[in-house]
Each structure stands twice: as C-alpha cells, then as structure tokens.
C-alpha positions as CSV (number, residue, x, y, z in Angstrom):
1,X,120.8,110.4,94.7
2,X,120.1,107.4,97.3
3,X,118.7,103.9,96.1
4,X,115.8,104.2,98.2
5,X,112.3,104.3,96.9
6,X,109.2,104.7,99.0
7,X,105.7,104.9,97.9
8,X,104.6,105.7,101.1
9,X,106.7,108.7,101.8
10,X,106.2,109.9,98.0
11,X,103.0,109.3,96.8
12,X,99.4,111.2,97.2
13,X,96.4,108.9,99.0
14,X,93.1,109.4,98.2
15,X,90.0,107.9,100.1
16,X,87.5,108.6,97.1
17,X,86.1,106.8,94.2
18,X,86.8,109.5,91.4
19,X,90.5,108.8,90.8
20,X,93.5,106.4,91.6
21,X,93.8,105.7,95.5
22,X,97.4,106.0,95.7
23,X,99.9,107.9,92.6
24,X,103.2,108.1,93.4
25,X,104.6,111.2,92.5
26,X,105.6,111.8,88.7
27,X,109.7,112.3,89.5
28,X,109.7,108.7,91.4
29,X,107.6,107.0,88.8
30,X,110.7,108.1,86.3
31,X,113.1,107.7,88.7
32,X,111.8,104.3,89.6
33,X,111.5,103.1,86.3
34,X,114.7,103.9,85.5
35,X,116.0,101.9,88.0
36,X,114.3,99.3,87.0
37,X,115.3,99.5,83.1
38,X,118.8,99.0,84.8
39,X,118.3,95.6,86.3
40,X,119.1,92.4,84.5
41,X,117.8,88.7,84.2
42,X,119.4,86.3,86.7
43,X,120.0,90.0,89.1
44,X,119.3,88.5,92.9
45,X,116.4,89.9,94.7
46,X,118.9,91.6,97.3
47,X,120.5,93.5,94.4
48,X,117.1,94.5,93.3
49,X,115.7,95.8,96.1
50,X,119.4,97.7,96.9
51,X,118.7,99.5,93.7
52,X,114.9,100.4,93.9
53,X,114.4,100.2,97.5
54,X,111.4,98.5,99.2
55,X,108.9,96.8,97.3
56,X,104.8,97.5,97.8
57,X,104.8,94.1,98.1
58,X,107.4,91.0,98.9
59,X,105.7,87.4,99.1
60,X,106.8,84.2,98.1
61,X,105.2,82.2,95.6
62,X,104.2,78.6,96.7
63,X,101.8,76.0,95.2
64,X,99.1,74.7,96.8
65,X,101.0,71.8,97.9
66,X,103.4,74.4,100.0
67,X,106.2,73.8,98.2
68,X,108.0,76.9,97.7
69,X,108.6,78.2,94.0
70,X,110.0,81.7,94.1
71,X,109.2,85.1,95.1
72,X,106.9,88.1,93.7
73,X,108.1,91.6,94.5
74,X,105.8,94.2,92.9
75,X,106.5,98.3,92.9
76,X,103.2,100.2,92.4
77,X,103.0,103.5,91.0
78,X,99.0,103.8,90.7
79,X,96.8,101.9,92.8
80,X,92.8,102.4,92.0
81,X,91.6,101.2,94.7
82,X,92.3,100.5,98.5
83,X,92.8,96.6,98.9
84,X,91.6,95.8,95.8
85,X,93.9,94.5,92.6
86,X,92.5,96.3,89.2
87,X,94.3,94.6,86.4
88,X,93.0,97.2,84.3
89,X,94.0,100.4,85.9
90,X,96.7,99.9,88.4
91,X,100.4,100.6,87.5
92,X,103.2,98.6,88.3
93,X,106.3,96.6,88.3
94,X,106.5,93.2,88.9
95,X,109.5,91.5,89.5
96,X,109.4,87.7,89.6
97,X,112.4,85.6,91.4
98,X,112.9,81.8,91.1
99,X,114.1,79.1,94.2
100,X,117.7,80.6,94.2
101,X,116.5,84.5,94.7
102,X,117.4,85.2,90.6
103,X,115.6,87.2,88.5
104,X,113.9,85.8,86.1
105,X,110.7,88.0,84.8
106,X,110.2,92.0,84.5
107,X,106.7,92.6,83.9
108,X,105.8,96.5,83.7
109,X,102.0,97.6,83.6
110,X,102.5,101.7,83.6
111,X,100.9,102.9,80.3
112,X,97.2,103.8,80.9
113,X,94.5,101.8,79.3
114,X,92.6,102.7,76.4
C-alpha cells in the first residue's frame, strides 16, 4: 500500500444541490484517517504530506501585515458545496504548521452533524 492519497482520483463529484459535492470514497476516508492518527506533534509538513499524500489544500498562513506565520494543509473527505466552505457539513482534516514547517495542531471535522 503506497502513501499517496488523492481526492481527486478517488472520490465521486456531484454538480447538484441534494447531497455533498465531493465524498471521497469510504476505503480512503479510513485509510486516510489512519494515516493521519499516525502523525505526531512537531512531525514536519514534508513528513506529513509523504504519509498522506497531497493535501486539498496547501497555503500559508500570513497576517495582514504579510508577515508569514505558518502553513494550513487541509485533507477533505466531504465537501457540500463547490467553492464554498460549510463549517457545518464539510469533512476534514486540518493540519496546522508553525514558521519552522512543525506540526503543531490536528484538527479533525469527520463525524456528521446532528
């Protein structure tokens, strides 16, 4: 079993309004979460992204000064709707990196609200 993950290449689209716009497939939501219940505080972002293979999304975190303050890499394994964050039904993992590319928050959104 490789380390590579791909949302695109493993998940269903859907260009309605009745259901999620993008589920990755049941095995490689396991799968990834595993990996991810692997991973440790101060891991670097390399390491991460070795194990669970390319994010959804990769973007550094600056304030509004510019000055650069980490990174946000984010794995999602439901998305509700195309373009649009839904904080109340999208699934995910957020991984959150400081100056020096460490690990230093696991955030994971994958049980389905109530």
């Amino acid at each position: 079993m490789g380390n590579s993950f791909s949302a695109r290449s493993h998940a269903t689209v859907r260009d309605n309004h009745h259901g999620y716009y993008l589920v990755l497939e049941e095995t490689k939501q396991r799968e990834l979460l595993q990996k991810v219940s692997q991973l440790k505080l101060g891991d670097s972002r390399r390491e991460a992204i070795n194990r669970l293979g390319p994010p959804t999304f990769d973007r550094a975190d600056v304030t509004k000064e510019g000055r650069f303050i980490g990174r946000t890499v984010v794995y999602y394994l439901k998305i509700w709707e195309k373009d649009l964050v839904n904080e109340k039904h999208d699934r995910l993992v957020r991984l959150e990196f400081d100056t020096g590319d460490k690990l230093t928050k696991i955030t994971q959104k994958v049980e389905d609200s109530q």
